[in-house]
TIKOLMI-304544 format. One record per residue: residue in three letters; chain; x, y, z of N, C-alpha, C in turn. Coordinates in nm, 4 decimals, padded with zeros to 6 digits. Layout:
// residues N
<ALA A <X Y Z> <X Y Z> <X Y Z>>
...
END
This chain:
// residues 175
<UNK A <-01.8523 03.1522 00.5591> <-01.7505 03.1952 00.6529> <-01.7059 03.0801 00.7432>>
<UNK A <-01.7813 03.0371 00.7782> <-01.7415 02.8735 00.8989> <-01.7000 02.7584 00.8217>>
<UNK A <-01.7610 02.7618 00.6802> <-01.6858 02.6804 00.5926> <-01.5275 02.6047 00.6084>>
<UNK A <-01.4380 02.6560 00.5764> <-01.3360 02.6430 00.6049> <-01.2326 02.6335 00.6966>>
<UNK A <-01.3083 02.6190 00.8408> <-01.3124 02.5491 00.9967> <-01.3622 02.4123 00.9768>>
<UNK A <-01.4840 02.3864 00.9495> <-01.5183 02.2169 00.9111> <-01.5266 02.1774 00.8153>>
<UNK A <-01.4034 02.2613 00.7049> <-01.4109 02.1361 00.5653> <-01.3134 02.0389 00.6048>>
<UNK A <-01.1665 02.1122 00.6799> <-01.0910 01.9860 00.7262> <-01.1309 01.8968 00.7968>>
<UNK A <-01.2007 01.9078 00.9012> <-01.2351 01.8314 01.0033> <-01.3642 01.6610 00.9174>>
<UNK A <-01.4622 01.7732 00.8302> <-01.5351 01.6732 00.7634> <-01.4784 01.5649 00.6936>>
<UNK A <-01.3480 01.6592 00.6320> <-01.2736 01.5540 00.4933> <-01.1598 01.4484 00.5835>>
<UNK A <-01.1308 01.4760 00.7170> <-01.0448 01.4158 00.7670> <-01.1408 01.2769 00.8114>>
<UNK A <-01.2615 01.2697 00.8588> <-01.3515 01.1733 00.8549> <-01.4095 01.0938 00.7804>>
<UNK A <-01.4229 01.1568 00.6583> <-01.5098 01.1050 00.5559> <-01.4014 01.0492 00.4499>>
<UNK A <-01.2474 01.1204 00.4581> <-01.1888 01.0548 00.3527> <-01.1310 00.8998 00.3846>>
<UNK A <-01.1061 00.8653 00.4926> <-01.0325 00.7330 00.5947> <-01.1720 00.6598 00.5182>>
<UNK A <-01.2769 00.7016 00.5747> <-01.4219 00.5709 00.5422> <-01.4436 00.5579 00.4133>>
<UNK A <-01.3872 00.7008 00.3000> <-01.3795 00.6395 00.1408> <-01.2442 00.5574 00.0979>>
<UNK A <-01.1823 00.5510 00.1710> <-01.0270 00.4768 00.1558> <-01.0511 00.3591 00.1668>>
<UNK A <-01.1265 00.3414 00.2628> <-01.1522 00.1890 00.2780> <-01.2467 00.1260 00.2519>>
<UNK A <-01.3691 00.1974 00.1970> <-01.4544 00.1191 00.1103> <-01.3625 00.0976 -00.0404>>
<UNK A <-01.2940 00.1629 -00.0896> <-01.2282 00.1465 -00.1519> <-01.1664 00.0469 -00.1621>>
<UNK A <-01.0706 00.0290 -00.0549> <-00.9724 -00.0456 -00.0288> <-01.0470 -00.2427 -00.0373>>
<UNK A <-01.1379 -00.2505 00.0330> <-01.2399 -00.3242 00.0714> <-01.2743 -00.3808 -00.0552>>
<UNK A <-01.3210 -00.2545 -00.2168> <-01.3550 -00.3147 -00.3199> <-01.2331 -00.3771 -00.4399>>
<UNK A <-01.1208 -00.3660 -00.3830> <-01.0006 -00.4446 -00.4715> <-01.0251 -00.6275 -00.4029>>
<UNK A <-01.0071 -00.6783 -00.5159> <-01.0083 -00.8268 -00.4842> <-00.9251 -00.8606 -00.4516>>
<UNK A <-00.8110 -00.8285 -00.4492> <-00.7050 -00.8415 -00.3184> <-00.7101 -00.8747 -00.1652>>
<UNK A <-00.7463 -00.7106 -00.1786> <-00.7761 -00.7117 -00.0376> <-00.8801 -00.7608 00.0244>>
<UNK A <-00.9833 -00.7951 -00.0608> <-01.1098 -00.8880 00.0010> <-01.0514 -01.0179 00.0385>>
<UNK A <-00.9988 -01.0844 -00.0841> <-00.9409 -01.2552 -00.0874> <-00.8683 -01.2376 00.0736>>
<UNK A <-00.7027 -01.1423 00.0924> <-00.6257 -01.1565 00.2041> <-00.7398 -01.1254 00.2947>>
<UNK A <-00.8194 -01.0294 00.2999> <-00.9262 -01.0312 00.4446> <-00.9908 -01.1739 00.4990>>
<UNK A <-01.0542 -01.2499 00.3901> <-01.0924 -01.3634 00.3863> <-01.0129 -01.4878 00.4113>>
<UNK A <-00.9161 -01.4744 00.4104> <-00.8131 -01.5845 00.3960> <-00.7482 -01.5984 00.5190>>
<UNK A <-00.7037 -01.4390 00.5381> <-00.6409 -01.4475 00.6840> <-00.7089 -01.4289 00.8418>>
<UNK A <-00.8372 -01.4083 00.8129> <-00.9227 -01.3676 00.8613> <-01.0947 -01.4366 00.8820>>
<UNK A <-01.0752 -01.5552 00.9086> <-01.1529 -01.6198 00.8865> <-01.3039 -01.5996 00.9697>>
<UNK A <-01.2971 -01.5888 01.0547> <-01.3635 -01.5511 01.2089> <-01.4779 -01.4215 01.1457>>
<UNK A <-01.4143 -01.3385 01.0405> <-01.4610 -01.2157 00.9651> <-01.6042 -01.3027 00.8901>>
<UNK A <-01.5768 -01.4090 00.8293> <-01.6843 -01.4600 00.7512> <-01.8099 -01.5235 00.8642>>
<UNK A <-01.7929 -01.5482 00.9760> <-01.9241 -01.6108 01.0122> <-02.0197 -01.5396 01.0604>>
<UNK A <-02.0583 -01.4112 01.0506> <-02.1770 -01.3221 01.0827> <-02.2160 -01.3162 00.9357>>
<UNK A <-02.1401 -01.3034 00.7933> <-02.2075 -01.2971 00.6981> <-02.2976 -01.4217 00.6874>>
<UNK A <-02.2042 -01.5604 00.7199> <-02.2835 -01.7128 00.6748> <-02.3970 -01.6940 00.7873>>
<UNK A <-02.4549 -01.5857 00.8182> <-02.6005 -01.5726 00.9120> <-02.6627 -01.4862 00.8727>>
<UNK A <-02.6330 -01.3695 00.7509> <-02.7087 -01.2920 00.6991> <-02.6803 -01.1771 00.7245>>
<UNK A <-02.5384 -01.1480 00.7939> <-02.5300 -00.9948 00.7614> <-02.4430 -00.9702 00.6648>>
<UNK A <-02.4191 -00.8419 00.6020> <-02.3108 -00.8051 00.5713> <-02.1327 -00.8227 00.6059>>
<UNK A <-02.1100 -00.8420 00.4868> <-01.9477 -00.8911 00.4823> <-01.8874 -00.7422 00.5761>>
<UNK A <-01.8229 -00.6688 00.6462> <-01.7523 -00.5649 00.6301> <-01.8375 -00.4441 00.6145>>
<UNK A <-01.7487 -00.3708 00.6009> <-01.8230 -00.2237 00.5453> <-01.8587 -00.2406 00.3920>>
<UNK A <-01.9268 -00.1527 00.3325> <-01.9586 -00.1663 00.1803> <-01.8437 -00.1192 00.0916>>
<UNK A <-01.8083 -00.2032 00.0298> <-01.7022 -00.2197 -00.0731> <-01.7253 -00.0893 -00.1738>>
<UNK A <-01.6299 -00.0381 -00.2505> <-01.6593 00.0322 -00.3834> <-01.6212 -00.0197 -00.4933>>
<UNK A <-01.6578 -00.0773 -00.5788> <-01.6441 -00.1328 -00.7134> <-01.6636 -00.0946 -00.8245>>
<UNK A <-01.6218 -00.0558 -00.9476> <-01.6597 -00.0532 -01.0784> <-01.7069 -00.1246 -01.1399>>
<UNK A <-01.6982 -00.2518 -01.1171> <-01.7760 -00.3900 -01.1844> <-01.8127 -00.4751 -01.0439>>
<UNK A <-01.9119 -00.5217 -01.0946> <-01.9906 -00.6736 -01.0151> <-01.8451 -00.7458 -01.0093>>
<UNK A <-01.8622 -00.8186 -00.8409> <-01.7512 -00.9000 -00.8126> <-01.8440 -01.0266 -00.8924>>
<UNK A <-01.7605 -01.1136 -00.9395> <-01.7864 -01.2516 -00.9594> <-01.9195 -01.2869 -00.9890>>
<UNK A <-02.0209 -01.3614 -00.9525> <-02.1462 -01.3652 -00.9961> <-02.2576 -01.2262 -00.9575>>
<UNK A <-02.2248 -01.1803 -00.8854> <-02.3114 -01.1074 -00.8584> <-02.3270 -00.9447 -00.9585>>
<UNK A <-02.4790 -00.9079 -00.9457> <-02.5260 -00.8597 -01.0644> <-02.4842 -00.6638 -01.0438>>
<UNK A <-02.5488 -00.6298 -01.1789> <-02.5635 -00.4349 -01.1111> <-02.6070 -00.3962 -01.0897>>
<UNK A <-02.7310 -00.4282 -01.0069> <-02.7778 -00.4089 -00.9445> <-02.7432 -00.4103 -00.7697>>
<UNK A <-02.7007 -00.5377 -00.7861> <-02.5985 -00.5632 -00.6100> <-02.5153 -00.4750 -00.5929>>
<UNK A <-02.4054 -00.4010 -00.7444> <-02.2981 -00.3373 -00.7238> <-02.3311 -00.1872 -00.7237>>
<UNK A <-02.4863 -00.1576 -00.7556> <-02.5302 -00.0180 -00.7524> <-02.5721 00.0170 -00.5887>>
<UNK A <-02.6424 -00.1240 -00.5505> <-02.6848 -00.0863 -00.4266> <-02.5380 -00.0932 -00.2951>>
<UNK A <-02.4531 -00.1596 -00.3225> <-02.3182 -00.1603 -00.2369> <-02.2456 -00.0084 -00.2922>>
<UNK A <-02.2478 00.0516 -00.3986> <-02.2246 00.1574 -00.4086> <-02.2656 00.2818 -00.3360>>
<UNK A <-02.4183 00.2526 -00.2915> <-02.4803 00.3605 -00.2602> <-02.4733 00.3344 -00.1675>>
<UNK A <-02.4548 00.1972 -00.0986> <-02.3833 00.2246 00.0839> <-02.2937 00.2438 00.1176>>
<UNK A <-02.1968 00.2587 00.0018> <-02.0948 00.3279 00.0503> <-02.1232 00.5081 00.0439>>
<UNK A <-02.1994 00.5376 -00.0496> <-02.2244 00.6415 -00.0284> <-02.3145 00.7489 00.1024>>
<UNK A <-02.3820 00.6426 00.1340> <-02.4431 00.6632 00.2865> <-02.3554 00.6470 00.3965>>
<UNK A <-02.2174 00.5798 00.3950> <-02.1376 00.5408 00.5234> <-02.0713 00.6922 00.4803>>
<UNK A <-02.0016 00.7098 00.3535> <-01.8934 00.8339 00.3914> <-02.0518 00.9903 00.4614>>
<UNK A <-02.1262 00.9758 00.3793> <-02.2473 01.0753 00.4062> <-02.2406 01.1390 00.5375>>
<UNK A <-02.3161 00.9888 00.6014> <-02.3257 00.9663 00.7329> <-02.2064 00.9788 00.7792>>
<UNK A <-02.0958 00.9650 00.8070> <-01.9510 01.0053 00.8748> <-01.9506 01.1395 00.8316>>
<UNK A <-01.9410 01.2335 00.7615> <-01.9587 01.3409 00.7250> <-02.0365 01.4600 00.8289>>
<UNK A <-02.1800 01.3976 00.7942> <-02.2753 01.4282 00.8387> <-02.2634 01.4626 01.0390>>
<UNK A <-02.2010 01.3388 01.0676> <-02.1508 01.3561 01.2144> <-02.0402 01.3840 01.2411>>
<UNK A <-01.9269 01.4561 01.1910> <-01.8265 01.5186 01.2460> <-01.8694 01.6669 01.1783>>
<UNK A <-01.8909 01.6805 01.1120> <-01.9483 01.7746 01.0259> <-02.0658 01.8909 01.2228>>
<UNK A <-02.1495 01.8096 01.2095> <-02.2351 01.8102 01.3540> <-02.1194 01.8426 01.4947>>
<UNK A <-02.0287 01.7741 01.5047> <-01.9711 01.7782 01.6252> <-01.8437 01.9085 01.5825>>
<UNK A <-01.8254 01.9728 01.5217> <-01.7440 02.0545 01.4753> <-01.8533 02.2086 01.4899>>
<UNK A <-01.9690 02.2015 01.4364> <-02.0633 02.3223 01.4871> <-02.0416 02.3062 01.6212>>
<UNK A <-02.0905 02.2136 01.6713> <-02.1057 02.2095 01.8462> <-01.9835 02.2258 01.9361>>
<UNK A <-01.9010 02.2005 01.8940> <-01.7261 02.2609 01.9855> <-01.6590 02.2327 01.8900>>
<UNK A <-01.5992 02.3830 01.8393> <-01.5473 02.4139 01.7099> <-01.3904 02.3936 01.7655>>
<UNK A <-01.3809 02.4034 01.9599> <-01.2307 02.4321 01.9502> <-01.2061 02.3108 02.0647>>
<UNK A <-01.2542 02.1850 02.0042> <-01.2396 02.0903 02.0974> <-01.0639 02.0448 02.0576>>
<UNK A <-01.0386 01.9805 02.1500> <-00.9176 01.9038 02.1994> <-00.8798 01.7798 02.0781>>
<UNK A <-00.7591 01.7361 02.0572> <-00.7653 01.6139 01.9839> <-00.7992 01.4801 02.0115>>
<UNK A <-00.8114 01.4478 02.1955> <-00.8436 01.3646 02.1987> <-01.0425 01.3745 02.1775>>
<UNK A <-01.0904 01.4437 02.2011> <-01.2484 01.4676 02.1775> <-01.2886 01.4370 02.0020>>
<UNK A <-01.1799 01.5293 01.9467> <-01.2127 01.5133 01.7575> <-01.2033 01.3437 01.7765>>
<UNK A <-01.0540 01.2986 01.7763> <-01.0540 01.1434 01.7743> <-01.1869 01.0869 01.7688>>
<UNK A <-01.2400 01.1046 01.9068> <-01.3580 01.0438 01.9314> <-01.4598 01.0549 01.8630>>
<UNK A <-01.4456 01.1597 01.7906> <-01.6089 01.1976 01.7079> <-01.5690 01.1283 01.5520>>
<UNK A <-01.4001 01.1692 01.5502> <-01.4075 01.0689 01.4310> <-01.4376 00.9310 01.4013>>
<UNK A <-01.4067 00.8523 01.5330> <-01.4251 00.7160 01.5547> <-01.5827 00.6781 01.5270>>
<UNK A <-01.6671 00.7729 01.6325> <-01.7975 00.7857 01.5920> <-01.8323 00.8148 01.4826>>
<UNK A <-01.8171 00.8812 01.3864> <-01.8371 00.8869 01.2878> <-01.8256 00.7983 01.1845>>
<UNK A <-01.7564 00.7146 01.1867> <-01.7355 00.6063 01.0898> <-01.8045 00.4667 01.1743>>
<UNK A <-01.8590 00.4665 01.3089> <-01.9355 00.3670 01.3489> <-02.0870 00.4678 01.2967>>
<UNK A <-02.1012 00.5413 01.2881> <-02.2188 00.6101 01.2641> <-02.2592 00.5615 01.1245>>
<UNK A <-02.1702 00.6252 01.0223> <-02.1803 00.5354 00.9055> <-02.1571 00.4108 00.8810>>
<UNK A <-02.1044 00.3154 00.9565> <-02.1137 00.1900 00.9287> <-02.2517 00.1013 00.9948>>
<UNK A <-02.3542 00.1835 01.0413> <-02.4360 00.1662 01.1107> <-02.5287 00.1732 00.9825>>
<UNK A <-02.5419 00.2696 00.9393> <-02.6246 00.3294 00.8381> <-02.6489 00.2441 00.7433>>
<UNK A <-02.5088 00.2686 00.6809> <-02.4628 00.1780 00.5700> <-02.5364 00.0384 00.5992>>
<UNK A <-02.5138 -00.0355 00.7109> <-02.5475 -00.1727 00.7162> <-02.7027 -00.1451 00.7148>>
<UNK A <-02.7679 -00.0772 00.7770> <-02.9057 -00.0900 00.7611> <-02.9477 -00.0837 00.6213>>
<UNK A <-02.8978 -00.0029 00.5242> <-02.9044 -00.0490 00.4304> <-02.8995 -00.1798 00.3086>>
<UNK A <-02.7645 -00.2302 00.3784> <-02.7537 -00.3221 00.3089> <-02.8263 -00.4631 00.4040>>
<UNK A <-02.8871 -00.4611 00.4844> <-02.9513 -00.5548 00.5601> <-03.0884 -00.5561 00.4892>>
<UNK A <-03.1162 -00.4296 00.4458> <-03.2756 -00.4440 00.3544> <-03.2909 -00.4534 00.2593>>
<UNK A <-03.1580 -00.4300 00.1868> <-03.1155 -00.4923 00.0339> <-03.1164 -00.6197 00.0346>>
<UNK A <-03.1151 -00.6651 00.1409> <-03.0325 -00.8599 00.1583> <-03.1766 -00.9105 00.1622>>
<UNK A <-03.2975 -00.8331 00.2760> <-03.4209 -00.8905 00.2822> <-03.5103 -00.8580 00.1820>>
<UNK A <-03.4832 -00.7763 00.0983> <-03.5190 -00.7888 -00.0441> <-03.5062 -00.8794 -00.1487>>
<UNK A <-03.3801 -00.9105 -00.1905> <-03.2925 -00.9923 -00.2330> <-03.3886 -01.1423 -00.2474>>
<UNK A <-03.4038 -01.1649 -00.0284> <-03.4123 -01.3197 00.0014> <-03.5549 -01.3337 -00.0266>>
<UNK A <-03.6783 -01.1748 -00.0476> <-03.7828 -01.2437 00.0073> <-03.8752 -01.2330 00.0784>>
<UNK A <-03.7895 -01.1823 00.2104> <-03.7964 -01.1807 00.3615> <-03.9539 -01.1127 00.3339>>
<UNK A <-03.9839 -01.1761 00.4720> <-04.1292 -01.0746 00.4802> <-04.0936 -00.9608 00.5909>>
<UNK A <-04.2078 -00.9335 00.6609> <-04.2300 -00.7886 00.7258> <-04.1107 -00.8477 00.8399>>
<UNK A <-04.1242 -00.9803 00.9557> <-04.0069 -00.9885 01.0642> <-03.8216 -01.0139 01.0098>>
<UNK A <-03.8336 -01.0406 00.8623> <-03.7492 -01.0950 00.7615> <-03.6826 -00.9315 00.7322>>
<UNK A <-03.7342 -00.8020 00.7121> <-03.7098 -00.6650 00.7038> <-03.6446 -00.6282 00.7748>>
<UNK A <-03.6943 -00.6398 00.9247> <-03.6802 -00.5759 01.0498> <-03.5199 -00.6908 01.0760>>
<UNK A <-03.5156 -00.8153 01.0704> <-03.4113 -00.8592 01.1320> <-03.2852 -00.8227 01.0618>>
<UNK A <-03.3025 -00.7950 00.9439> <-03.2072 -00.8477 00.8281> <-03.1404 -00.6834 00.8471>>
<UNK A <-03.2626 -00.5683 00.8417> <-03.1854 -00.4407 00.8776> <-03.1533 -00.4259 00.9984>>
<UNK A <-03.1601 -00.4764 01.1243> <-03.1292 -00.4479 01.2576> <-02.9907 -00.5226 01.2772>>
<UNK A <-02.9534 -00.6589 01.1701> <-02.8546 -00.6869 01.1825> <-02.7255 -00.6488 01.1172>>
<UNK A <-02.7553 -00.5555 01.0251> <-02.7105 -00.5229 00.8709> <-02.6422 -00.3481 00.9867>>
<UNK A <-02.7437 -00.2703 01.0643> <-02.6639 -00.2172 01.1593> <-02.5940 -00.2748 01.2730>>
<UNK A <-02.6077 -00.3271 01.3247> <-02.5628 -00.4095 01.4063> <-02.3724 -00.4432 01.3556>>
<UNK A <-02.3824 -00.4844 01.2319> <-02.2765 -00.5427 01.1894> <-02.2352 -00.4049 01.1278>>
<UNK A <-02.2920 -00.3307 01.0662> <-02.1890 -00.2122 01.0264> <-02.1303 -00.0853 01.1392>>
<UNK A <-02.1950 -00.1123 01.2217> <-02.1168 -00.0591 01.3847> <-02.0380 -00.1525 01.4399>>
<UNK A <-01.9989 -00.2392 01.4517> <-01.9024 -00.3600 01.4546> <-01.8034 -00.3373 01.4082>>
<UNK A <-01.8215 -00.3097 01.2755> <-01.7054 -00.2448 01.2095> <-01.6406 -00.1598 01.1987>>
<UNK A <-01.7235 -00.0130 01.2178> <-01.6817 00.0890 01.2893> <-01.6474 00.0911 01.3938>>
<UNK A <-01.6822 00.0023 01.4794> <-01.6341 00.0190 01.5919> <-01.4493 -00.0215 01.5686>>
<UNK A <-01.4666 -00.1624 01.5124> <-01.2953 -00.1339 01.4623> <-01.1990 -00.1046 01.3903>>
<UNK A <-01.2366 -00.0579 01.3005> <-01.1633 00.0529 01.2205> <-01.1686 00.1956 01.2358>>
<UNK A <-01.2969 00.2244 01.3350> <-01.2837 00.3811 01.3356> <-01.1637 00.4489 01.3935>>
<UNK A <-01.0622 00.3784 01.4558> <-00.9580 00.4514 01.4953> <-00.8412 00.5456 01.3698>>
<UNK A <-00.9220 00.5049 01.2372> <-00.8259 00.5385 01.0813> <-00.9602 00.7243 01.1382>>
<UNK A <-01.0263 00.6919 01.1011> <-01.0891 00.8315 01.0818> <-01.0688 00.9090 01.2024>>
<UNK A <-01.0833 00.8241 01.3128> <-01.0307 00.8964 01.4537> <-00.9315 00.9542 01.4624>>
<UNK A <-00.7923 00.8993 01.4041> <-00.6375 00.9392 01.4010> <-00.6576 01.1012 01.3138>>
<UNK A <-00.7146 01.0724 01.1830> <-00.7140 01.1694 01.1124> <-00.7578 01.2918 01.1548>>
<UNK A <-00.8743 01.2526 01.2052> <-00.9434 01.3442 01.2675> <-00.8941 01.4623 01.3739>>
<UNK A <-00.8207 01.4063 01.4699> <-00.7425 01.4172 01.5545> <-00.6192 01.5692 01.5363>>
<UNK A <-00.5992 01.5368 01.3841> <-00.4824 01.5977 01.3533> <-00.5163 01.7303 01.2953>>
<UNK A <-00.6760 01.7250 01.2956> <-00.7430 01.8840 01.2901> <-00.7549 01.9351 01.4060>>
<UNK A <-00.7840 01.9040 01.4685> <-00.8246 01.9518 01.6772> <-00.7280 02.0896 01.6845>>
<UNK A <-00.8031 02.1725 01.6744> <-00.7299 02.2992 01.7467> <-00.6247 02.2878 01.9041>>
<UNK A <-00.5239 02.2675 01.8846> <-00.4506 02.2587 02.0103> <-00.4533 02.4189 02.0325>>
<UNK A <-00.4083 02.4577 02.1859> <-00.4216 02.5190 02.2637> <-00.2914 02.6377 02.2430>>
<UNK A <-00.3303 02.7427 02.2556> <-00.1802 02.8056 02.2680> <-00.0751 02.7742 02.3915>>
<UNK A <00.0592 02.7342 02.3569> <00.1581 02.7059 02.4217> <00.2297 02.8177 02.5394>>
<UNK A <00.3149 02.8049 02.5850> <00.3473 02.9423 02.6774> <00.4276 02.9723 02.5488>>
<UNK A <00.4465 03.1232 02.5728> <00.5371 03.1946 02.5133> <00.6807 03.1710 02.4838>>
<UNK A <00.7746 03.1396 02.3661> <00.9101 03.0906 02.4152> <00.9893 03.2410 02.4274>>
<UNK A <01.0499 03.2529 02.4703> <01.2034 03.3932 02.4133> <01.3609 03.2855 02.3683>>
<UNK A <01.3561 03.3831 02.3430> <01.5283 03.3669 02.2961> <01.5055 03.3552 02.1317>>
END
């Protein structure tokens, strides 16, 4: 029965954060991110994660499928996790305002980009090696950097979000 009160609200969150892992896994749009965007690459040349987690069908360039199973499945934990928390804030005030949804959508995609990076921060200290302080840094930075990102892009899931918000009844018109 409540179903169909927070399927919009979930899919308005969760679909913006699959758009752009998406978007993220065309080599296009990686190269122009990289190119025009340079400032974007120097938290990776320190060990975090590029961005949010890409979606791909094939391994970019050298890297194996294993790399492209585990960037898969963080993307599957970022839309989850965004899900998961508007999904949450929709039980809890079903008849909030649009600027409040905004906000939970925004959160929501820093929520999952949080996630997501912890993930891929312990994939990376796997990867390198890392020992037990090598774990802990590599995932603390791996969130670190995927709330970063949410933090600036969440305004795509925020907007969307937004455009579910139960507005208020208006006065009455005549005529």
């Amino acid at each position: 029965m409540r179903l169909p009160r927070i399927a919009p609200a979930v899919a308005a969150a969760a679909g913006p954060c699959l758009l752009l892992a998406l978007l993220l896994g065309l080599a296009p749009v990686l190269t122009a991110l990289t190119a025009h965007a340079g400032w974007a690459l120097v938290p990776s040349a320190l060990g975090a994660p590029l961005a949010l987690p890409p979606l791909r069908a094939v391994p970019l360039g050298s890297t194996g499928w294993t790399q492209l199973l585990c960037e898969d499945f963080a993307v599957a934990v970022l839309v989850t996790a965004a899900a998961l928390r508007m999904r949450r804030h929709v039980r809890l005030r079903p008849k909030a305002g649009p600027g409040r949804r905004a906000l939970a959508g925004w959160t929501s995609l820093v929520a999952g980009g949080a996630a997501s990076g912890l993930w891929r921060g312990l994939v990376t200290a796997r990867m390198t090696d890392a020992g037990p302080v090598g774990w802990l840094a590599y995932g603390a930075v791996g969130a670190v950097s995927g709330a970063a990102w949410g933090l600036c892009l969440g305004w795509l899931p925020g907007l969307a979000s937004s455009l579910t918000a139960r507005r208020a009844p208006g006065p009455a018109r005549e005529g």
